[in-house]
BAFI-3210 file (N, C-alpha, C; in Angstrom, 3 decimals, decimal comma, padded with zeros to 6 digits):
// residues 88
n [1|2|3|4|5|6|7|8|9|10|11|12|13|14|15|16|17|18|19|20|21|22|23|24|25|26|27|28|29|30|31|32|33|34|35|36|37|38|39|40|41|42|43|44|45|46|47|48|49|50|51|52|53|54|55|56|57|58|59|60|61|62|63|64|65|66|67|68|69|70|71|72|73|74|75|76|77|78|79|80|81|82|83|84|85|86|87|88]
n.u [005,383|005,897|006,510|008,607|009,460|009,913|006,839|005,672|003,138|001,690|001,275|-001,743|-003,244|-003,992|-006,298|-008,197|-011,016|-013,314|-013,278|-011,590|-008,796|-007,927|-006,879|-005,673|-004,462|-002,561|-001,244|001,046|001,724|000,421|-000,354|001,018|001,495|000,971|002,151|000,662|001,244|-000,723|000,163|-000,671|-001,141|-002,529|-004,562|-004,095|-001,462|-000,728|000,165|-000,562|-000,628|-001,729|-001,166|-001,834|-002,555|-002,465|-004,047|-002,877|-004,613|-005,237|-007,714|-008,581|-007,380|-005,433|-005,767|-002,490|-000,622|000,083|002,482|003,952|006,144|005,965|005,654|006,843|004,070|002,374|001,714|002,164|005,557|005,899|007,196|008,274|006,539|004,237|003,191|003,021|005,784|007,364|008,373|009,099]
n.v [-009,577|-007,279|-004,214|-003,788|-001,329|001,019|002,379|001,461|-001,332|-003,235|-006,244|-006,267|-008,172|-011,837|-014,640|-017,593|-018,115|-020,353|-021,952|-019,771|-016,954|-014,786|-011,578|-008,729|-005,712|-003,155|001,057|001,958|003,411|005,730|005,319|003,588|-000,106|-002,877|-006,401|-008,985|-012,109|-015,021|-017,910|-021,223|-024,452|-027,263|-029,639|-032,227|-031,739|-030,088|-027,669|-024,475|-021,675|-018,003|-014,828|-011,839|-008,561|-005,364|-002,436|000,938|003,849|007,352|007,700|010,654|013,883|016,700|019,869|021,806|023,859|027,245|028,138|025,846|023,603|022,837|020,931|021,138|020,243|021,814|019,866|019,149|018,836|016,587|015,189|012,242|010,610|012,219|014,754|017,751|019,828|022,712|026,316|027,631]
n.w [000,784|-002,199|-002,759|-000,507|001,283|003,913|005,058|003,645|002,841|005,572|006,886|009,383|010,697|010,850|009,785|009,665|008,166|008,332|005,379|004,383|003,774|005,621|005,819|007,609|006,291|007,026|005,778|003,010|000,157|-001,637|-005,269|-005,803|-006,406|-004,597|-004,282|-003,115|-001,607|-000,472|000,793|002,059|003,433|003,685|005,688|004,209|003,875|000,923|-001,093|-001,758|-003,341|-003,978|-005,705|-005,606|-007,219|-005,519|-005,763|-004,115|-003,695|-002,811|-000,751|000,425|-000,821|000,203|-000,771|-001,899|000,173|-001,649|-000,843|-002,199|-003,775|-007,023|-010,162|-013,761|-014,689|-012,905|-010,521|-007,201|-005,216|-003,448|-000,021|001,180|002,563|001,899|002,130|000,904|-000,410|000,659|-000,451|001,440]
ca.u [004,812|006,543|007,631|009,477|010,112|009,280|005,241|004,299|001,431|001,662|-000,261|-002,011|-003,701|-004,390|-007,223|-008,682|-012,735|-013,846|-012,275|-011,163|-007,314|-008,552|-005,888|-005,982|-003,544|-002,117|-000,176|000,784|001,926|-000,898|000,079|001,892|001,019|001,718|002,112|000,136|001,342|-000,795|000,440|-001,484|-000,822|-003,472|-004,318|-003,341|-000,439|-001,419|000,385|-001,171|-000,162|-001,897|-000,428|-002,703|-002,029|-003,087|-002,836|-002,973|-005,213|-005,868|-009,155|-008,432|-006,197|-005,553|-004,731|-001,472|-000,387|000,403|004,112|004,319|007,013|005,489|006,483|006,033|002,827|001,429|001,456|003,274|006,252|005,809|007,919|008,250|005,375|003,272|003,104|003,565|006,691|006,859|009,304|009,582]
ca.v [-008,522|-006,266|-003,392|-003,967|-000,410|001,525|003,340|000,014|-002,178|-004,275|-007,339|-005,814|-009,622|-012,584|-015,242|-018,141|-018,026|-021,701|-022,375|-018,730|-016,947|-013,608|-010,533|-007,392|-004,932|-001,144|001,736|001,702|004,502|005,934|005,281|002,033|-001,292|-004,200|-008,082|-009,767|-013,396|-015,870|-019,059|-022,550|-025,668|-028,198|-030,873|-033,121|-031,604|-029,471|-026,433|-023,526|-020,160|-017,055|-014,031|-010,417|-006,802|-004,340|-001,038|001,589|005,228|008,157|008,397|012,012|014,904|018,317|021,106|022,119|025,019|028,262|027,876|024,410|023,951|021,888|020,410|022,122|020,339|022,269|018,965|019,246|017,997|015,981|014,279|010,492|010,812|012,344|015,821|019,086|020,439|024,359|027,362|028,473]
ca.w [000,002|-002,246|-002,731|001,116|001,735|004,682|004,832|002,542|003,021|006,279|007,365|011,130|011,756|009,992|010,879|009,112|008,339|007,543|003,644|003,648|004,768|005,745|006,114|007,340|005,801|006,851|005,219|001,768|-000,267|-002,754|-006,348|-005,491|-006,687|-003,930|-005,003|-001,914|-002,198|000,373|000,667|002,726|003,596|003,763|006,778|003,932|003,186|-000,048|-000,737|-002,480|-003,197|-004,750|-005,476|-006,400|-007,168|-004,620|-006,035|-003,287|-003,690|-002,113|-000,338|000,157|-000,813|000,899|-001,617|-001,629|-000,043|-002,342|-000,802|-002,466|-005,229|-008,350|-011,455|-014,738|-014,904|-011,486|-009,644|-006,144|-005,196|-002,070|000,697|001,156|003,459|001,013|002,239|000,171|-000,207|000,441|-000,456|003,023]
c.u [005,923|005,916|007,674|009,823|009,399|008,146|004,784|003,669|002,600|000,586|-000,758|-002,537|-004,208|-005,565|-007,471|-010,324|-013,234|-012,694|-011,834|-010,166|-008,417|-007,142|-006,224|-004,924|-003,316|-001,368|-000,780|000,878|001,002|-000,201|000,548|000,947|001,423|001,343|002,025|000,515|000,681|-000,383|000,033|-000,841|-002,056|-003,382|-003,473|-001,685|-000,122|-000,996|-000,303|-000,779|-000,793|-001,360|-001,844|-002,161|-002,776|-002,900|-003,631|-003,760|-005,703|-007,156|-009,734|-007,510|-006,713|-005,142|-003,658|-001,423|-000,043|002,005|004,749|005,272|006,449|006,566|005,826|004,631|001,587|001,618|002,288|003,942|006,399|006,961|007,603|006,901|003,828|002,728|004,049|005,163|007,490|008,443|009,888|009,987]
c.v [-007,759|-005,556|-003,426|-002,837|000,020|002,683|002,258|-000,683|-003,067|-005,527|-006,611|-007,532|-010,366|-013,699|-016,220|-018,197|-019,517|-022,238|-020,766|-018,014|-015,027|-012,604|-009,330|-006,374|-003,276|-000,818|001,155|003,076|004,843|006,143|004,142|001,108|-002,489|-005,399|-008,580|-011,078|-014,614|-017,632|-020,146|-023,628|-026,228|-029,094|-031,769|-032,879|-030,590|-028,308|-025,630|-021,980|-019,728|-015,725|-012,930|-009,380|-006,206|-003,208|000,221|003,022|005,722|007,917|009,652|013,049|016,573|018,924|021,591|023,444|025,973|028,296|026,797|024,453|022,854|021,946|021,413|021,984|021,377|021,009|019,205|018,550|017,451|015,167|013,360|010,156|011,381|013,974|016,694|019,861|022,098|025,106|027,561|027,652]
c.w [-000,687|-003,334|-001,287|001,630|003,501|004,299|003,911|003,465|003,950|006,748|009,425|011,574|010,168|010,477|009,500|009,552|007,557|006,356|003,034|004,677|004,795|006,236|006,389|007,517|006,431|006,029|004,085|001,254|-001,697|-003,879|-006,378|-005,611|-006,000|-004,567|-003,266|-002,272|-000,512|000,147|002,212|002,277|003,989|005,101|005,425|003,252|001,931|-000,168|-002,168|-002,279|-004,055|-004,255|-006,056|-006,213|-006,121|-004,795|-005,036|-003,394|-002,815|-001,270|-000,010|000,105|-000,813|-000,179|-001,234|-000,887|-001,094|-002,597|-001,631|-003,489|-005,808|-009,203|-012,226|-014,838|-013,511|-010,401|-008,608|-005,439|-003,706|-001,582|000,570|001,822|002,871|001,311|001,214|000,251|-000,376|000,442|000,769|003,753]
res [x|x|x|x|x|x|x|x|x|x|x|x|x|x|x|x|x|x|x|x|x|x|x|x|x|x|x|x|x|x|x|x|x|x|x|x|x|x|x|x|x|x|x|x|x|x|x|x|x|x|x|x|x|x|x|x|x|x|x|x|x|x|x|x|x|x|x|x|x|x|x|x|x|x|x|x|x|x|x|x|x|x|x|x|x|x|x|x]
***
């Protein structure tokens, strides 16, 4: 997968379902676009690879604190972690 950093998208388990690779992913930093690339091998041998975007969003965001320091636009300037980053 990349982007390889640390808090990106991990695989938690993988499994095969009949004629389908099944994954199931954590993390992942919201705004970020991962490149999932699965790649199979066939009984006969047969290799196959696809690759897809995964692009990562919110499902919910806390209002900033008041303390928070923003950009000119208002938006606030958060840690790596994704938390607010305050005056105090």
């Amino acid at each position: 997968m990349s982007p390889d950093n640390p808090g990106d998208v991990t695989i938690a388990s993988t499994a095969i379902d009949g004629t389908r690779a099944v994954l199931w992913l954590a993390g992942g930093q919201p705004g970020t676009t991962y490149t999932v690339t699965v790649s199979i091998t066939t009984l006969a041998g047969r290799n196959l690879a696809r690759s897809i975007a995964l692009p990562v969003v919110s499902l919910a965001s806390v209002p900033a604190p008041a303390s928070a320091i923003t950009t000119p636009g208002g938006a606030p300037i958060t840690s790596p972690f994704g938390q607010p980053i305050t005056a105090n």
